[in-house]
C-alpha positions as CSV (number, residue, x, y, z in Angstrom):
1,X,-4.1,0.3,8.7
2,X,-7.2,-0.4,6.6
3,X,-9.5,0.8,9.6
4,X,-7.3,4.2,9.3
5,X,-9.0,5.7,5.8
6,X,-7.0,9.1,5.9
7,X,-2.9,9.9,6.9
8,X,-1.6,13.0,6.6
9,X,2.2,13.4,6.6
10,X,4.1,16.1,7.9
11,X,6.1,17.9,5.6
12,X,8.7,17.7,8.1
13,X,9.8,14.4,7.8
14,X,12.2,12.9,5.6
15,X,11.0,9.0,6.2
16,X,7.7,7.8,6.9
17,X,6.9,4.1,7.7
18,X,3.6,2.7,7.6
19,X,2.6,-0.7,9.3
20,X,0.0,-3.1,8.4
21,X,-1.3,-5.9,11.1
22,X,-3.6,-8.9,10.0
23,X,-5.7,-9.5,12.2
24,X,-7.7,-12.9,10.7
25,X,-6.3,-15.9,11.2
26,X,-6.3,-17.3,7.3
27,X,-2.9,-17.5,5.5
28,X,-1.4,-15.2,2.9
29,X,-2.3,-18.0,0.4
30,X,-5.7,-17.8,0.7
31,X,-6.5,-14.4,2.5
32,X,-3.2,-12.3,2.4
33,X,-2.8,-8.3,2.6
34,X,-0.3,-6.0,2.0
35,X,0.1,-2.2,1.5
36,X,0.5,-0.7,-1.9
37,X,1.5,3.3,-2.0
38,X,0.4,4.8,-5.3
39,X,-0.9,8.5,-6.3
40,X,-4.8,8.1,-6.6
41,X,-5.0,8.3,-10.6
42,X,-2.3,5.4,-10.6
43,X,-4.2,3.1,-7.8
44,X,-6.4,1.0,-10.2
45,X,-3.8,0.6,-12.8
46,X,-1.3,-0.3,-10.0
47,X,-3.3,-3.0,-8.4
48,X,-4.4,-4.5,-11.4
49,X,-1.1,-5.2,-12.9
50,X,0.0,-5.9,-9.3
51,X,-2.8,-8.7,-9.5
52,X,-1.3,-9.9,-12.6
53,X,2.5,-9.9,-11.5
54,X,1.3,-12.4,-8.6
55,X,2.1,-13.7,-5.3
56,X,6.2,-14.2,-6.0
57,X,6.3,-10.7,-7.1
58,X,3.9,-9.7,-3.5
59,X,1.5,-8.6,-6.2
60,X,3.2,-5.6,-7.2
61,X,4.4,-5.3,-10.7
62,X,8.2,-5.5,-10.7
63,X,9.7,-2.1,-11.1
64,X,6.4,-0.4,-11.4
65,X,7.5,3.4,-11.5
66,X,3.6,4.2,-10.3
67,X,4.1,2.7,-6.7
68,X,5.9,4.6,-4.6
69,X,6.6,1.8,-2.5
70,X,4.9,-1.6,-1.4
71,X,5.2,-4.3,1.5
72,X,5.3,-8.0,1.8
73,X,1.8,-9.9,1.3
74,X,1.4,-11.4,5.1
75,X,-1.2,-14.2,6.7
76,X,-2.9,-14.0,9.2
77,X,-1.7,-12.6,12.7
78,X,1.3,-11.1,11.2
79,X,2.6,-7.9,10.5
80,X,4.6,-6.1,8.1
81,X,6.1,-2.4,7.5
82,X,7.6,0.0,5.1
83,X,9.2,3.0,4.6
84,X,9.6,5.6,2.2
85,X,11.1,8.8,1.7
86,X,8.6,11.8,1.9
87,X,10.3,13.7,-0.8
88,X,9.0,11.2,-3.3
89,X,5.5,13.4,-2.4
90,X,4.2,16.1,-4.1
91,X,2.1,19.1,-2.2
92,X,-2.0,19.3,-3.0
93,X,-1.4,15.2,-5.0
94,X,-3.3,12.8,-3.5
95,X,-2.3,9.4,-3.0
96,X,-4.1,5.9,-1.8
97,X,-2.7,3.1,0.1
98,X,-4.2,-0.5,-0.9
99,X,-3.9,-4.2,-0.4
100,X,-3.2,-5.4,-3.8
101,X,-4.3,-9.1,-3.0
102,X,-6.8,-10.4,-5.6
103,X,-9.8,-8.4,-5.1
104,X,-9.4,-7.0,-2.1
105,X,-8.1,-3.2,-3.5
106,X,-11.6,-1.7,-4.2
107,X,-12.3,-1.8,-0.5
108,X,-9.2,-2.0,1.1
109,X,-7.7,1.5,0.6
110,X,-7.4,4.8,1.8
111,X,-6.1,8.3,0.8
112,X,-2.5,9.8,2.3
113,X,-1.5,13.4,1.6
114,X,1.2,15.8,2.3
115,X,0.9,17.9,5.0
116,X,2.0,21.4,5.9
């Protein structure tokens, strides 16, 4: 998903699941990703309190009312996905998906946005 940098979303769903695949080989532990959905003002707050809730919470602070929805931290060849409802986006916001993993959100993102 990190090799995607731009999703649009069509208006005219009412669920909208994103997958992430890893494809290195090192384990969550040492190298794990995830996907953190957040508006773009909210992305740099998100992830660093995300760092700071740690791997038990899939660094993402618990109950975090900025993210509007998160998935597992995975290892190497292995995949994850979420889902969440496209009502929870608002037309011309902008919003970034990120890996939240210690260090990794600066370059691992990109922007998602509500289509027509």
């Amino acid at each position: 998903l990190f090799n995607i940098k731009s999703v649009v979303v069509p208006k005219s769903c009412t669920r909208f699941a994103m997958t992430l695949k890893h494809t290195g080989k090192m384990p969550k532990s040492s190298m794990g990703h995830n996907i953190v959905l957040t508006t773009t003002a909210d992305a740099n707050a998100a992830a660093a309190d995300g760092m700071k809730a740690g791997v038990a919470a899939e660094y993402v602070k618990p109950g975090d009312p900025r993210v509007i929805g998160f998935s597992k931290v995975i290892g190497g060849g292995e995949s994850t996905t979420f889902d969440f409802e496209v009502a929870k986006l608002k037309p011309g916001t902008e919003y970034t998906y990120l890996c939240s993993f210690p260090g990794h959100s600066v370059i691992m993102r990109g922007v998602l946005k509500l289509g027509s």
